[in-house]
C-alpha positions as CSV (number, residue, x, y, z in Angstrom):
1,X,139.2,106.8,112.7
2,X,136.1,104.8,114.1
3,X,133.3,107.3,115.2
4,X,131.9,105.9,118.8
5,X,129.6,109.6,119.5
6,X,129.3,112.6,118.1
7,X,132.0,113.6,120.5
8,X,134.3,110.5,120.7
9,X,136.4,108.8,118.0
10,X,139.1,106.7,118.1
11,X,142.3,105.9,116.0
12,X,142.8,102.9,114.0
13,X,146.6,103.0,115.8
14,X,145.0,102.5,119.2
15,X,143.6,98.8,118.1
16,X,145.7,95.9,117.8
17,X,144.5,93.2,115.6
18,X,145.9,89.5,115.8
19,X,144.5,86.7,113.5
20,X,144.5,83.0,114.9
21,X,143.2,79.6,113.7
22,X,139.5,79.4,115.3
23,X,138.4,76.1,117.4
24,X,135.6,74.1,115.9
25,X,134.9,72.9,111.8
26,X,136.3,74.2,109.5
27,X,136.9,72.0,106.1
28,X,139.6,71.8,104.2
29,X,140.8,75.4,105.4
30,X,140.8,74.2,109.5
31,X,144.8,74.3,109.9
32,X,145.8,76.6,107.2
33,X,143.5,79.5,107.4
34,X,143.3,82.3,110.4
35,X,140.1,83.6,110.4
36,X,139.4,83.6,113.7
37,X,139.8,87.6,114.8
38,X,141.6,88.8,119.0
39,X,141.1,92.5,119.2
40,X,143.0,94.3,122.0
41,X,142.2,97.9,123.1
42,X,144.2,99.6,126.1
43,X,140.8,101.0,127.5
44,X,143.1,102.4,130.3
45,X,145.6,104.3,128.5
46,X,143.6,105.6,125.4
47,X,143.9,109.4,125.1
48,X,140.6,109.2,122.9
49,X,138.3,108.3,125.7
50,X,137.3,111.0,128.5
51,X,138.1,109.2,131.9
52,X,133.9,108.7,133.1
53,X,133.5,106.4,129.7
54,X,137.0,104.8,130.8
55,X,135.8,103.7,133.9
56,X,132.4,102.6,133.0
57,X,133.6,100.9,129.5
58,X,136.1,99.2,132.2
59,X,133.2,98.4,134.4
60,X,131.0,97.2,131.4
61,X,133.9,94.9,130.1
62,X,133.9,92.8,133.2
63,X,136.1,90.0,132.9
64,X,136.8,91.0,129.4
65,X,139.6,93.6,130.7
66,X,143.2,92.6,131.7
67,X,144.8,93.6,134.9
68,X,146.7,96.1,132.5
69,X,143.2,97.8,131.7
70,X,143.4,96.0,127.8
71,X,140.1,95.0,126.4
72,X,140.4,91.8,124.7
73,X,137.6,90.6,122.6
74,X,137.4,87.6,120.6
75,X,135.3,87.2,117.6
76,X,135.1,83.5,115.5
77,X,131.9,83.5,114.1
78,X,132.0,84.3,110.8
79,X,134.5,82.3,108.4
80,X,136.5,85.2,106.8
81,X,138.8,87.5,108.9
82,X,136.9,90.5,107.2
83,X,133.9,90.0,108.3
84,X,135.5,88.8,111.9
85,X,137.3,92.0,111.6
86,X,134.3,94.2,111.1
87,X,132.6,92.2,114.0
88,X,135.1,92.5,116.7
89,X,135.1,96.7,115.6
90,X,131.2,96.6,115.7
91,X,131.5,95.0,119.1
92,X,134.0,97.6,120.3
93,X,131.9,100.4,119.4
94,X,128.9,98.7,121.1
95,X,130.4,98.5,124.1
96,X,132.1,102.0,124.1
97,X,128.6,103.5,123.0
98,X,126.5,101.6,126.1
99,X,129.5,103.4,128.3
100,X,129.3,106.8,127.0
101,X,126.1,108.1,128.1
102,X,126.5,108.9,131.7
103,X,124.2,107.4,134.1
104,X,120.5,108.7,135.2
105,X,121.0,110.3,138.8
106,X,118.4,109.1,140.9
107,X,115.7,110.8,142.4
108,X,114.6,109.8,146.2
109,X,110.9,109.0,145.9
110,X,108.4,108.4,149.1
111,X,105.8,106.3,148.8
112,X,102.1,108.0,148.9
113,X,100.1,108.4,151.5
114,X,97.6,105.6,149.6
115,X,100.0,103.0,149.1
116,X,101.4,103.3,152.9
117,X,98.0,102.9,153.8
118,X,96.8,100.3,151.3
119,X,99.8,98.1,153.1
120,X,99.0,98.8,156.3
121,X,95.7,97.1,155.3
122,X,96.7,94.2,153.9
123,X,99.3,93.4,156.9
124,X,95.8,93.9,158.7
125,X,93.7,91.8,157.1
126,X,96.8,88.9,157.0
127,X,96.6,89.0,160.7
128,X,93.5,89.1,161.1
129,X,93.3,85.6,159.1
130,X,96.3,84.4,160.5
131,X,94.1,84.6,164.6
132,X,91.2,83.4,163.2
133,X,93.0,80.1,162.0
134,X,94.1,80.0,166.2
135,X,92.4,77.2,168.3
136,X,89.8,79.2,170.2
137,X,90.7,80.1,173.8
C-alpha cells in the first residue's frame, strides 16, 4: 500500500513494473543488466483515486498519459533497479500529491479607485509628451 494523503492510498497491485536495459554507459554491465525502471499506472481506471485527483493527475501528466489513461513514467538515473524502483514510486506519489489538493477558486477583484486613477495619469502624461514631440502648428 503506498500512502499518497491522509485520505488516499494505493495498492501495490495497481502498479506494473517492467525492467529494461537503459540507453547511455554503462561498463561492463551495459547489455546484461536491466536497471533501467517503466512504471505504468492506469490513472483512468484506479478505484483508489476519487475522480477530481483523476482528472487533474491526468491533466498534470501531460504527455506522460496514454490514450488508454495509463501513466507511463520512466526512470534511468540511478544504476540499480532498487533505487530506480523507489524513484519511479517517489515520482508517482509526487505527481499524485501536486493533484490532490483541489484548486484555489478565484475571487473577482476590482481595481481601486487609486490605481484607476494613478493610470489614467500616466496615459495623461504619455500624451501629453507624445504632442509636445509634434512639429508646432
Amino acid at each position: 500500500m503506498i500512502r499518497i494523503t491522509r485520505d488516499i492510498a494505493i495498492d501495490d497491485g495497481e502498479i506494473d513494473l517492467s525492467f529494461v536495459r537503459a540507453s547511455g554507459p554503462g561498463g561492463q554491465n551495459v547489455n546484461k543488466v536491466a536497471t533501467a525502471v517503466q512504471l505504468r499506472f492506469d490513472v483512468r481506471h484506479s478505484p483508489s483515486l476519487p475522480e477530481a485527483v483523476r482528472v487533474r493527475a491526468i491533466r498534470l501528466a501531460g504527455r506522460r498519459v496514454t490514450d488508454e489513461g495509463v501513466l507511463v513514467l520512466d526512470a534511468r538515473e540511478h544504476r540499480t533497479q532498487s533505487a530506480n524502483r523507489q524513484a519511479a514510486v517517489d515520482r508517482l506519489v509526487a505527481l499524485l500529491r501536486r493533484a490532490a489538493p483541489p484548486p484555489k477558486r478565484r475571487r473577482k477583484t476590482r481595481p481601486t479607485a487609486a490605481s484607476r486613477l494613478q493610470r489614467l495619469e500616466a496615459k495623461r502624461r504619455r500624451g501629453e509628451t507624445k504632442r509636445l514631440r509634434r512639429p508646432p502648428d
